[in-house]
CHARMM internal coordinates of N, CA and C (Angstrom, degrees):
IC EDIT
DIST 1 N 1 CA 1.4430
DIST 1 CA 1 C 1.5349
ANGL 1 N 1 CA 1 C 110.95
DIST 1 C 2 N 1.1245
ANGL 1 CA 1 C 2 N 116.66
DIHE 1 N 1 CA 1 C 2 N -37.17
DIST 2 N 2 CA 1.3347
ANGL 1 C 2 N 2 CA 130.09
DIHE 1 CA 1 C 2 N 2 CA -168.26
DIST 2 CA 2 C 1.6833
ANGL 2 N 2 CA 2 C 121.78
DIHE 1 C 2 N 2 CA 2 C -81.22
DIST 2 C 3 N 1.6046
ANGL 2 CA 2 C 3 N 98.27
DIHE 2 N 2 CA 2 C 3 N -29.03
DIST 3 N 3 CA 1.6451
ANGL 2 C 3 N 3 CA 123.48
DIHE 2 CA 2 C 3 N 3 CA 157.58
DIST 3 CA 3 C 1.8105
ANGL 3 N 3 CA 3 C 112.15
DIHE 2 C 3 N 3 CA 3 C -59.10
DIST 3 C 4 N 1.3782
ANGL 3 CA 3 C 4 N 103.84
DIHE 3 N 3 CA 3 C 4 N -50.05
DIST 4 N 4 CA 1.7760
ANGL 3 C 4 N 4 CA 108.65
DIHE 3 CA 3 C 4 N 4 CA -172.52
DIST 4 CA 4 C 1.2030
ANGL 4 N 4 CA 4 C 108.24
DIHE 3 C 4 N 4 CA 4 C -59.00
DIST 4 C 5 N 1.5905
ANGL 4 CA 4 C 5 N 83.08
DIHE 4 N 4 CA 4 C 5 N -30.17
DIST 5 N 5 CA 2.3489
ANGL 4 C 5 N 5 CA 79.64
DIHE 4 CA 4 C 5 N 5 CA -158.55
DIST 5 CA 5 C 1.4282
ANGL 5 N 5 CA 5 C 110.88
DIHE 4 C 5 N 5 CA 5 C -73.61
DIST 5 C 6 N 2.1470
ANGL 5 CA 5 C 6 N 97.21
DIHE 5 N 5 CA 5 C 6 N -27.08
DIST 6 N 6 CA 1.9614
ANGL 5 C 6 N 6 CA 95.00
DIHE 5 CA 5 C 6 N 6 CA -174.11
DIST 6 CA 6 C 1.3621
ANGL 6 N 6 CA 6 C 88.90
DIHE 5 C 6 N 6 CA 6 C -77.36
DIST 6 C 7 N 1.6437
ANGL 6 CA 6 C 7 N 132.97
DIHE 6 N 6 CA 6 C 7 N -28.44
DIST 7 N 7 CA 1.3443
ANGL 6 C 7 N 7 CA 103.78
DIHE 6 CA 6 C 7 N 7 CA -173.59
DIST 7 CA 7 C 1.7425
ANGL 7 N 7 CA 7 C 130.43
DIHE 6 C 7 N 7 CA 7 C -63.35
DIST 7 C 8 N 1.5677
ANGL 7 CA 7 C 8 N 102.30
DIHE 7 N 7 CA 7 C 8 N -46.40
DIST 8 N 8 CA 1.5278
ANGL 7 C 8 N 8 CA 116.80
DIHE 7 CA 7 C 8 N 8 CA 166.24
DIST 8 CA 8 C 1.2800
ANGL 8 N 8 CA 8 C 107.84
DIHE 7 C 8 N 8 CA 8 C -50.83
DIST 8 C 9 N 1.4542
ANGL 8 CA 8 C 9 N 132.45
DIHE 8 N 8 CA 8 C 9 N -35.37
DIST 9 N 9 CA 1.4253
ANGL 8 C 9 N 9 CA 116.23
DIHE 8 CA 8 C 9 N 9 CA -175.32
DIST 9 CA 9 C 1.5716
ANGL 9 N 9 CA 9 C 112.95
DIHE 8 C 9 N 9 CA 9 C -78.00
DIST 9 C 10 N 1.7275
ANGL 9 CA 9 C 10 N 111.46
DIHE 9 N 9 CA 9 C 10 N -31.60
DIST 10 N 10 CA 1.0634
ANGL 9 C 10 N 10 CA 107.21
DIHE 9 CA 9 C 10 N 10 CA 170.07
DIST 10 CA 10 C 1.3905
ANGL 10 N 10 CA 10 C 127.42
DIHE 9 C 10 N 10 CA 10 C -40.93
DIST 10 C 11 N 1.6361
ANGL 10 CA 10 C 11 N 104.18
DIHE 10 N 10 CA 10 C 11 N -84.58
DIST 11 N 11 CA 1.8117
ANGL 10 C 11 N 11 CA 120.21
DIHE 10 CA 10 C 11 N 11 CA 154.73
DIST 11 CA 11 C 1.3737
ANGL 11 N 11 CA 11 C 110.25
DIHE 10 C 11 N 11 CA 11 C -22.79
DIST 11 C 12 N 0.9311
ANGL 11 CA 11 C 12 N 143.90
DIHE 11 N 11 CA 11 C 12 N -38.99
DIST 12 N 12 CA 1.3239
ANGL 11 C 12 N 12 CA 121.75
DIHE 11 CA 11 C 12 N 12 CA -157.46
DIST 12 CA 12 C 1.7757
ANGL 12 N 12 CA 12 C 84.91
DIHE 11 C 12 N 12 CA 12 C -92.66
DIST 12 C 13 N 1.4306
ANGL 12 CA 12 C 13 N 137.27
DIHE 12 N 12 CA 12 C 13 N -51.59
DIST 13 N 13 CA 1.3123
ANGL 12 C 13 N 13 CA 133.77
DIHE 12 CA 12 C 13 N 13 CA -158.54
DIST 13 CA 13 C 1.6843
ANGL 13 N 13 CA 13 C 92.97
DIHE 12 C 13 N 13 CA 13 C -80.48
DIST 13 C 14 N 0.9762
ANGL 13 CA 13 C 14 N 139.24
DIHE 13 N 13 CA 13 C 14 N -4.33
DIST 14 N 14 CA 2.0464
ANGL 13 C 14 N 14 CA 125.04
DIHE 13 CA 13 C 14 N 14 CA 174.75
DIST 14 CA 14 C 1.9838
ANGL 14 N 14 CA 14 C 83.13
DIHE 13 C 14 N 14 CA 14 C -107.26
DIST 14 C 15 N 1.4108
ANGL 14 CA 14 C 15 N 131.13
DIHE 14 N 14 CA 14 C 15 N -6.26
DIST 15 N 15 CA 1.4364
ANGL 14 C 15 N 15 CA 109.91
DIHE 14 CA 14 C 15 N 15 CA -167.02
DIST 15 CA 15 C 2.0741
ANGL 15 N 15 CA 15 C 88.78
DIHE 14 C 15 N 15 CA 15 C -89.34
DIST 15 C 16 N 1.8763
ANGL 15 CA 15 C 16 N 97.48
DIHE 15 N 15 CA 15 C 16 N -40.45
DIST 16 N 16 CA 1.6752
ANGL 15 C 16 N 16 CA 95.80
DIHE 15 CA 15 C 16 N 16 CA -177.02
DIST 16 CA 16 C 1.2868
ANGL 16 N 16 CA 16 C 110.61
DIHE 15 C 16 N 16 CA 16 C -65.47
DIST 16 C 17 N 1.0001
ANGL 16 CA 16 C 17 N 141.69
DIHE 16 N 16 CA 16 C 17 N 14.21
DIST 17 N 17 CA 1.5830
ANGL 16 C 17 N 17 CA 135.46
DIHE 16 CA 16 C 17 N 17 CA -177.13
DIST 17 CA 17 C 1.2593
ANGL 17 N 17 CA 17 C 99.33
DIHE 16 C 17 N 17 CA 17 C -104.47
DIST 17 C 18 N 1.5519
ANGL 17 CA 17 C 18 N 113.94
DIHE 17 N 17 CA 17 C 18 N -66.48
DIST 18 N 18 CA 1.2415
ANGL 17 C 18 N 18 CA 121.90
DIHE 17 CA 17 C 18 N 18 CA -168.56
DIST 18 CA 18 C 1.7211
ANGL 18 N 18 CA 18 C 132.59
DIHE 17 C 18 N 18 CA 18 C -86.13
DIST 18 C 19 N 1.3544
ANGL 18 CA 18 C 19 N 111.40
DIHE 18 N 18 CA 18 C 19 N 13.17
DIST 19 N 19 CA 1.3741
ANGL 18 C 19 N 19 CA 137.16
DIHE 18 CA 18 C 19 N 19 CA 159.58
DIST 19 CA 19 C 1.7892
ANGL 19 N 19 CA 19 C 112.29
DIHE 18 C 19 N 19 CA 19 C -66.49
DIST 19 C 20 N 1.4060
ANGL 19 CA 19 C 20 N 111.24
DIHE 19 N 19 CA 19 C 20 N 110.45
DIST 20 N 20 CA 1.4921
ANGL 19 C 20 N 20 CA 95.81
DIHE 19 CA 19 C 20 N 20 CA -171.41
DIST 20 CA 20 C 1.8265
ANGL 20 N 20 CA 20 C 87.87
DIHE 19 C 20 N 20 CA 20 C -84.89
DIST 20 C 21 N 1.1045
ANGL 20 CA 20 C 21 N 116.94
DIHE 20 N 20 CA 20 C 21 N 133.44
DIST 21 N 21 CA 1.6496
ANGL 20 C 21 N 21 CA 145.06
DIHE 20 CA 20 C 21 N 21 CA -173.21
DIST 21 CA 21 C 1.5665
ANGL 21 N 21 CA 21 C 100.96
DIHE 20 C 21 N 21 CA 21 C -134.15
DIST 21 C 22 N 1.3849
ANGL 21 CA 21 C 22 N 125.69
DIHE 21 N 21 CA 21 C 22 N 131.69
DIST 22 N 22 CA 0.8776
ANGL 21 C 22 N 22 CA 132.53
DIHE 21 CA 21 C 22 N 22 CA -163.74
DIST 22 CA 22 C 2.0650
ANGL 22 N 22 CA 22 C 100.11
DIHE 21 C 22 N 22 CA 22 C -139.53
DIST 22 C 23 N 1.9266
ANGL 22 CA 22 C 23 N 117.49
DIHE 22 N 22 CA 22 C 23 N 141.66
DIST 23 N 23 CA 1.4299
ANGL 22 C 23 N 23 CA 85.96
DIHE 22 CA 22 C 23 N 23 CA 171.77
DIST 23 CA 23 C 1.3431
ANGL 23 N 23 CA 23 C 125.31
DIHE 22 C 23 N 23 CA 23 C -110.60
DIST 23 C 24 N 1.8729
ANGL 23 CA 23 C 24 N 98.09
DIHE 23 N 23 CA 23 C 24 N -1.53
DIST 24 N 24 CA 1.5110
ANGL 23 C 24 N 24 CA 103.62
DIHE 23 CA 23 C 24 N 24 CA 161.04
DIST 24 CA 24 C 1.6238
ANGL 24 N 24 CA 24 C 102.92
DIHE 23 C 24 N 24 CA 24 C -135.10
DIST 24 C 25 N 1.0934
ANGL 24 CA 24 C 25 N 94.04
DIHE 24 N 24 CA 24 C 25 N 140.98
DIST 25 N 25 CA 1.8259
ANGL 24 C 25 N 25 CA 119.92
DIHE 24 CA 24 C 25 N 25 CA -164.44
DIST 25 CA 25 C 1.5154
ANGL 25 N 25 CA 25 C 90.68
DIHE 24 C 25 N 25 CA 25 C -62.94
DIST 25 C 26 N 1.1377
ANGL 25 CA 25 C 26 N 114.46
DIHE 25 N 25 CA 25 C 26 N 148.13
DIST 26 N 26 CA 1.6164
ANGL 25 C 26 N 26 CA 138.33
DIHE 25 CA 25 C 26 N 26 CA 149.84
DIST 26 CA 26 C 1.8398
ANGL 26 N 26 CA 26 C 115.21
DIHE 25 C 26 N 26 CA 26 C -49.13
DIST 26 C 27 N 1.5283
ANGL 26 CA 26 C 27 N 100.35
DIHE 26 N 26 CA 26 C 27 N 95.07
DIST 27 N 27 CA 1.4238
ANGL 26 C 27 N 27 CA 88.35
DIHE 26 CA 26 C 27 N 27 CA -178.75
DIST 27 CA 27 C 1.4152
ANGL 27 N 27 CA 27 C 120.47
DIHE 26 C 27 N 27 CA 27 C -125.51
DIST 27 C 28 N 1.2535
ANGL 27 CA 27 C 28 N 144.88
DIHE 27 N 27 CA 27 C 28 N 120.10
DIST 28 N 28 CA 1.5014
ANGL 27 C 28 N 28 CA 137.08
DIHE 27 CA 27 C 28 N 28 CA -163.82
DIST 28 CA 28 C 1.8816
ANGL 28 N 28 CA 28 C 92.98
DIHE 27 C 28 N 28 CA 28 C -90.51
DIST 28 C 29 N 1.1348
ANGL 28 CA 28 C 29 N 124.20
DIHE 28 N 28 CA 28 C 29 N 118.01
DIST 29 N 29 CA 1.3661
ANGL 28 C 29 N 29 CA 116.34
DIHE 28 CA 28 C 29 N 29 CA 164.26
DIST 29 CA 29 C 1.3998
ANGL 29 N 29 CA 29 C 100.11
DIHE 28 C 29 N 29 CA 29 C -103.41
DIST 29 C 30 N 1.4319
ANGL 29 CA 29 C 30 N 119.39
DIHE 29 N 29 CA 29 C 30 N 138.25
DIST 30 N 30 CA 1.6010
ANGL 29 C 30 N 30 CA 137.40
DIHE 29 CA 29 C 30 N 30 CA 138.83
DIST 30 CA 30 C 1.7923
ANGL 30 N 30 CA 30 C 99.51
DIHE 29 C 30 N 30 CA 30 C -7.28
DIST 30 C 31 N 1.2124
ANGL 30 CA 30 C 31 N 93.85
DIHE 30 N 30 CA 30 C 31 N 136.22
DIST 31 N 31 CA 1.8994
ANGL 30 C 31 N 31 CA 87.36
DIHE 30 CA 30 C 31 N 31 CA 154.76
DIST 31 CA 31 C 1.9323
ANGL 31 N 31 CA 31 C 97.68
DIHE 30 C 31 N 31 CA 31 C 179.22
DIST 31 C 32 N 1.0326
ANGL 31 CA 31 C 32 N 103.14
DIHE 31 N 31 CA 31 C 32 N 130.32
DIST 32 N 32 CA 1.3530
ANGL 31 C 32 N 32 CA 132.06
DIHE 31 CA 31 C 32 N 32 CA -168.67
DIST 32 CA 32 C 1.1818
ANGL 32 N 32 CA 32 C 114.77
DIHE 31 C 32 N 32 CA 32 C -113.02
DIST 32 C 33 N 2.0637
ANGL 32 CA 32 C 33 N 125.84
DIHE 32 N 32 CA 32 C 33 N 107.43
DIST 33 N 33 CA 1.0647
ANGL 32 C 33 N 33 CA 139.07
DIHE 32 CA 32 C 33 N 33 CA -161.96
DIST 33 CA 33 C 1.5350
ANGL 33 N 33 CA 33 C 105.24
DIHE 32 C 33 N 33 CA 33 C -103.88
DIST 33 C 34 N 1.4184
ANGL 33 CA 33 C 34 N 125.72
DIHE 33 N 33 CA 33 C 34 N 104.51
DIST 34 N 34 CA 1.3646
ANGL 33 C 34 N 34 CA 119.65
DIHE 33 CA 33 C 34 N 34 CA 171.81
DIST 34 CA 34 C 1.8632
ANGL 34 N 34 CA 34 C 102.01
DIHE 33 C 34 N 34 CA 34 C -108.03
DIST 34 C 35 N 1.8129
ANGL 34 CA 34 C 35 N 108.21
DIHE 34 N 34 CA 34 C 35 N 141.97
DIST 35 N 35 CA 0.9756
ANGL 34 C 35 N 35 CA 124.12
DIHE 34 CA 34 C 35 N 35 CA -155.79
DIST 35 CA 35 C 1.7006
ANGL 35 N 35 CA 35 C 96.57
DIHE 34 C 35 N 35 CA 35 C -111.31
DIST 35 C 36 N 1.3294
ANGL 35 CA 35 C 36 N 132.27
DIHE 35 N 35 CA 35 C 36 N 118.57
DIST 36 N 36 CA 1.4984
ANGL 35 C 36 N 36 CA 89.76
DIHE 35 CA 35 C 36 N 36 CA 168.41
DIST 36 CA 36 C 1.9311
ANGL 36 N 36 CA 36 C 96.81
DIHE 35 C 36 N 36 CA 36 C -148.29
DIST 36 C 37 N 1.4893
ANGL 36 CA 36 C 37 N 95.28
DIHE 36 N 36 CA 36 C 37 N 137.51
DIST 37 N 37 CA 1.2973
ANGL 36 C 37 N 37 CA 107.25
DIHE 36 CA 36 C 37 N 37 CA 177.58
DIST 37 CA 37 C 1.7382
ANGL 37 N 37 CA 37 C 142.89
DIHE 36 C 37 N 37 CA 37 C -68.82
DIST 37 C 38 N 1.4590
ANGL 37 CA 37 C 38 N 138.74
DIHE 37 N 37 CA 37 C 38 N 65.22
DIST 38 N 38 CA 1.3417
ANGL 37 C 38 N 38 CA 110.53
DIHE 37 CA 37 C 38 N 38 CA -135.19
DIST 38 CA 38 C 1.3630
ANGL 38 N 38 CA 38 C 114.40
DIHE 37 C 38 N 38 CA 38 C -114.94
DIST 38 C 39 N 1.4223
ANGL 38 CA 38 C 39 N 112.10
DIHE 38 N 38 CA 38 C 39 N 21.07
DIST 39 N 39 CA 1.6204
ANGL 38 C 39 N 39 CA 136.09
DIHE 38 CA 38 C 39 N 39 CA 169.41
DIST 39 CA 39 C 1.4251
ANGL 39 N 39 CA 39 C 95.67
DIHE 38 C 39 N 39 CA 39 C 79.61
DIST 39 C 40 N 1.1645
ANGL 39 CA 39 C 40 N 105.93
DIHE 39 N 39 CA 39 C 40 N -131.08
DIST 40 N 40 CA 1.4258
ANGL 39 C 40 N 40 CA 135.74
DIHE 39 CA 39 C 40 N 40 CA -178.53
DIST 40 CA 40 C 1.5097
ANGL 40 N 40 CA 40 C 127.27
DIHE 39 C 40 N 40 CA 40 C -93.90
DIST 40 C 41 N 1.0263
ANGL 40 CA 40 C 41 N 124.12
DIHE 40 N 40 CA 40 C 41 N 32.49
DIST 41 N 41 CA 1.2205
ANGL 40 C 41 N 41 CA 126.10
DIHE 40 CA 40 C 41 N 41 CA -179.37
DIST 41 CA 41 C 1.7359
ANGL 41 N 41 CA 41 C 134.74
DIHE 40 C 41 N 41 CA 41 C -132.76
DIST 41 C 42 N 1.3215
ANGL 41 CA 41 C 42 N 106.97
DIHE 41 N 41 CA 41 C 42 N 132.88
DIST 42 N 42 CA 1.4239
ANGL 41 C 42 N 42 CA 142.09
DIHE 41 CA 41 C 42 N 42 CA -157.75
DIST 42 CA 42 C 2.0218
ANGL 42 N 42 CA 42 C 90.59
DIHE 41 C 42 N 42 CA 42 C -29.06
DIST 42 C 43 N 1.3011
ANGL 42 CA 42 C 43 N 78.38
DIHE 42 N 42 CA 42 C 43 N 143.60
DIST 43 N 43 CA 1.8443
ANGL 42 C 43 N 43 CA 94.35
DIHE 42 CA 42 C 43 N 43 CA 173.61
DIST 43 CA 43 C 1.2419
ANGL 43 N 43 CA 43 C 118.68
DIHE 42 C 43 N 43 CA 43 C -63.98
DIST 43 C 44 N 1.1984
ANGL 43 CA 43 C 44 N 128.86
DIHE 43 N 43 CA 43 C 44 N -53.81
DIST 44 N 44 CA 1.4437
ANGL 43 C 44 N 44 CA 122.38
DIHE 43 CA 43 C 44 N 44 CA 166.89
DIST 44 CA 44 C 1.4404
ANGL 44 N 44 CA 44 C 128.58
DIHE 43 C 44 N 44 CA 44 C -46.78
DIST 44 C 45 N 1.6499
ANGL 44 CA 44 C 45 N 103.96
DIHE 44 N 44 CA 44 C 45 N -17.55
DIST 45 N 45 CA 1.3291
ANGL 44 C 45 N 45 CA 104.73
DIHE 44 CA 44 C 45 N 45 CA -168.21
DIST 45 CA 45 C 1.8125
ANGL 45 N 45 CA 45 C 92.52
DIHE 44 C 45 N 45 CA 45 C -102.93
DIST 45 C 46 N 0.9979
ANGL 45 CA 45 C 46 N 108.26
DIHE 45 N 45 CA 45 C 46 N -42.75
DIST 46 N 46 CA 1.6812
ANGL 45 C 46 N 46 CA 105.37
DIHE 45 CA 45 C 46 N 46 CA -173.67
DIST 46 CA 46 C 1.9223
ANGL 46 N 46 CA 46 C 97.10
DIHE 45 C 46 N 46 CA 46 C -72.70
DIST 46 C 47 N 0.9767
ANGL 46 CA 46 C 47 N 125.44
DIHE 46 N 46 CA 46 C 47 N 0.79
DIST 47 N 47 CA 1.5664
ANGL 46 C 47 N 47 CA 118.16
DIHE 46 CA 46 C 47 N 47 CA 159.58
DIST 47 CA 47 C 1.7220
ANGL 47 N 47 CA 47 C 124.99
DIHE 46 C 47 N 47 CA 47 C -65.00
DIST 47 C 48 N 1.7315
ANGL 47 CA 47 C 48 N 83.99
DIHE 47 N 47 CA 47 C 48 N -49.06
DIST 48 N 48 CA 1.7997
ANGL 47 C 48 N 48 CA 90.72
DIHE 47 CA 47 C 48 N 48 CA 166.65
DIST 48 CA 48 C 0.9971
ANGL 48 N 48 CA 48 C 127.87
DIHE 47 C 48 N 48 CA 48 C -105.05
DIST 48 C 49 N 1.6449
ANGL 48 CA 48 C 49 N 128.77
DIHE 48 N 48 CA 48 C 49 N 14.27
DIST 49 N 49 CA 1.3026
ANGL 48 C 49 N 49 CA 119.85
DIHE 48 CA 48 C 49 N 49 CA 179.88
DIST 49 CA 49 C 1.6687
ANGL 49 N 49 CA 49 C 101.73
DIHE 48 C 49 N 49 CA 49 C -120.93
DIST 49 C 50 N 1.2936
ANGL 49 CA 49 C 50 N 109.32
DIHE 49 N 49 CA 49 C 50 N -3.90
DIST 50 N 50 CA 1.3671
ANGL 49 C 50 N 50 CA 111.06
DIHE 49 CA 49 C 50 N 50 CA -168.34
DIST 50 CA 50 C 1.6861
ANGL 50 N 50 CA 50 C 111.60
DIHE 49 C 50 N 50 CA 50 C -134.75
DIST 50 C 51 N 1.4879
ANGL 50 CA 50 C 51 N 107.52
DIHE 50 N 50 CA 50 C 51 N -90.41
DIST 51 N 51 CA 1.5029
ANGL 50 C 51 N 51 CA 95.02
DIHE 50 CA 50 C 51 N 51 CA 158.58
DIST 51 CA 51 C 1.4560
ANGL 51 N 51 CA 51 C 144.06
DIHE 50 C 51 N 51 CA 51 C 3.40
DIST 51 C 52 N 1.6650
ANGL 51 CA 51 C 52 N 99.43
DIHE 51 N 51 CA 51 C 52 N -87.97
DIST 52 N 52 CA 1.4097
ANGL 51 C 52 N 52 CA 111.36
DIHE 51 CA 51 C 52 N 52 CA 178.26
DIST 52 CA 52 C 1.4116
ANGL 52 N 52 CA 52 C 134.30
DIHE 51 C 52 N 52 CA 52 C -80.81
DIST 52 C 53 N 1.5987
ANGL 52 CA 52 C 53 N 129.10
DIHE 52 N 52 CA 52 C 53 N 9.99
DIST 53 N 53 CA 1.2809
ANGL 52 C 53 N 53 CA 136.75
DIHE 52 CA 52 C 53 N 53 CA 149.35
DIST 53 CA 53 C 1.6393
ANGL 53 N 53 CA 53 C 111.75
DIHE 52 C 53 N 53 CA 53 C -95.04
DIST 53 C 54 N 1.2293
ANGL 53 CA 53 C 54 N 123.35
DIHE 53 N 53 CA 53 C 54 N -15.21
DIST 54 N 54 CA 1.5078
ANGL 53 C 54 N 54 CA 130.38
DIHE 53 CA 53 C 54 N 54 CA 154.03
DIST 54 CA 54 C 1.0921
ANGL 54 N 54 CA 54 C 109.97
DIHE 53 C 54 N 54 CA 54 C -54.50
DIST 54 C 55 N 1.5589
ANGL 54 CA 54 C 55 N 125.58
DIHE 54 N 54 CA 54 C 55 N -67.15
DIST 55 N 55 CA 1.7935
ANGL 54 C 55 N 55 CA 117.74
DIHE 54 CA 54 C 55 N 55 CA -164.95
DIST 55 CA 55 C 1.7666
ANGL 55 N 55 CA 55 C 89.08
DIHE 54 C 55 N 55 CA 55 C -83.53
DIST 55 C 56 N 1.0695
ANGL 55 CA 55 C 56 N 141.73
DIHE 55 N 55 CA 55 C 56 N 14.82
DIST 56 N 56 CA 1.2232
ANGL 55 C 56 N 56 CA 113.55
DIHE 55 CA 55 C 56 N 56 CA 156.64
DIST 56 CA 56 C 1.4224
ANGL 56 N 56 CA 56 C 100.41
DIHE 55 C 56 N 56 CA 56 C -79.58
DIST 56 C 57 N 1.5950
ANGL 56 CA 56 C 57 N 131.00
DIHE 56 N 56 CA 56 C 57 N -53.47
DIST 57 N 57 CA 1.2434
ANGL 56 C 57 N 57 CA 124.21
DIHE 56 CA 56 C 57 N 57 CA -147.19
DIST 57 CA 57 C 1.0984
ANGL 57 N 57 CA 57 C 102.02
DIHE 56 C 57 N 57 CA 57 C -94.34
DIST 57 C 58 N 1.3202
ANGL 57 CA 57 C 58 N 131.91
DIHE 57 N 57 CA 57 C 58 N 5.58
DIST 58 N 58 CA 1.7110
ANGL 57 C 58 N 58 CA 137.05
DIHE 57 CA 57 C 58 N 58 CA 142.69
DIST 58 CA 58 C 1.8963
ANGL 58 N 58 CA 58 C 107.91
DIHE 57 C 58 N 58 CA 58 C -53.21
DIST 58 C 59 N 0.9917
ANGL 58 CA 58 C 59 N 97.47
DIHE 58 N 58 CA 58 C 59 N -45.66
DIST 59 N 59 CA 1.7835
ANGL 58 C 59 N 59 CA 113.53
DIHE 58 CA 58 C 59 N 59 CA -137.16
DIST 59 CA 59 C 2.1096
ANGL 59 N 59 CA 59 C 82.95
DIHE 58 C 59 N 59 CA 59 C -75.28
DIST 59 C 60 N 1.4633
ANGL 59 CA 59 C 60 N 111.58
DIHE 59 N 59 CA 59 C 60 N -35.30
DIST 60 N 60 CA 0.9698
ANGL 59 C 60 N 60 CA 117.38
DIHE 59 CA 59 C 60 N 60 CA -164.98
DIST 60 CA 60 C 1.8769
ANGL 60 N 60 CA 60 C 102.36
DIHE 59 C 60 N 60 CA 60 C -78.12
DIST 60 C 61 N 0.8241
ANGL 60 CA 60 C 61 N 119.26
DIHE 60 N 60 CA 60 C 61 N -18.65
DIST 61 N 61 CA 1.6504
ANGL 60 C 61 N 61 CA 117.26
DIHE 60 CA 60 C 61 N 61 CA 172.93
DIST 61 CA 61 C 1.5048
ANGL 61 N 61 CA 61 C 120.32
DIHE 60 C 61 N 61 CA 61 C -55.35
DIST 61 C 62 N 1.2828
ANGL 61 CA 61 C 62 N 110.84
DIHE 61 N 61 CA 61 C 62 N 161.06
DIST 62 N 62 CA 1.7543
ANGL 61 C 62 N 62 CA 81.59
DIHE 61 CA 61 C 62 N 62 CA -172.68
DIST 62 CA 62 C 1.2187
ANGL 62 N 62 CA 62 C 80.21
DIHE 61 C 62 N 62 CA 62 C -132.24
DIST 62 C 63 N 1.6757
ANGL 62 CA 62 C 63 N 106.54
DIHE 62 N 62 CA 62 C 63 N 157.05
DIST 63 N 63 CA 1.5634
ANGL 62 C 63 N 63 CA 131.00
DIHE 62 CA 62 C 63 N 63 CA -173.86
DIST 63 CA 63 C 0.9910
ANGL 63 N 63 CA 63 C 124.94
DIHE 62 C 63 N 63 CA 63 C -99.99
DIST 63 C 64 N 1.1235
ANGL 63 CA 63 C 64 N 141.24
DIHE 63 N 63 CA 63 C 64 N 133.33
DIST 64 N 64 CA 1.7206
ANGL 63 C 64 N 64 CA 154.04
DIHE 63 CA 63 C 64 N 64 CA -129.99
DIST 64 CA 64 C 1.5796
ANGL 64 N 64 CA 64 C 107.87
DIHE 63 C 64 N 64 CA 64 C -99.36
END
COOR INIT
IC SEED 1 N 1 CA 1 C
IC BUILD
């Protein structure tokens, strides 16, 4: 009895080492870098001339 138990304790402590266990999974997400240049000009104005026809033609891509 006393043989099983050092053996099971063995196995089980060389099985927890060598178990690759991970606690956050390997994940590739999508991710899409838009760059955009708009000099010098006022926020309100780069909202509608720049901004918001960008995330439309972002928004229109389709996701995998």
């Amino acid at each position: 009895m006393l043989f099983l138990t050092i053996s099971l304790a063995l196995v089980g402590g060389y099985l927890a080492l060598t178990v690759p266990i991970s606690v956050f999974p390997n994940t590739d997400f999508p991710r899409i870098v838009v760059g955009v240049d708009n000099g010098v000009m006022p926020i309100d104005q780069m909202l509608v001339t720049i901004t918001r026809p960008v995330e439309e033609a972002v928004n229109s891509v389709r996701a995998c």
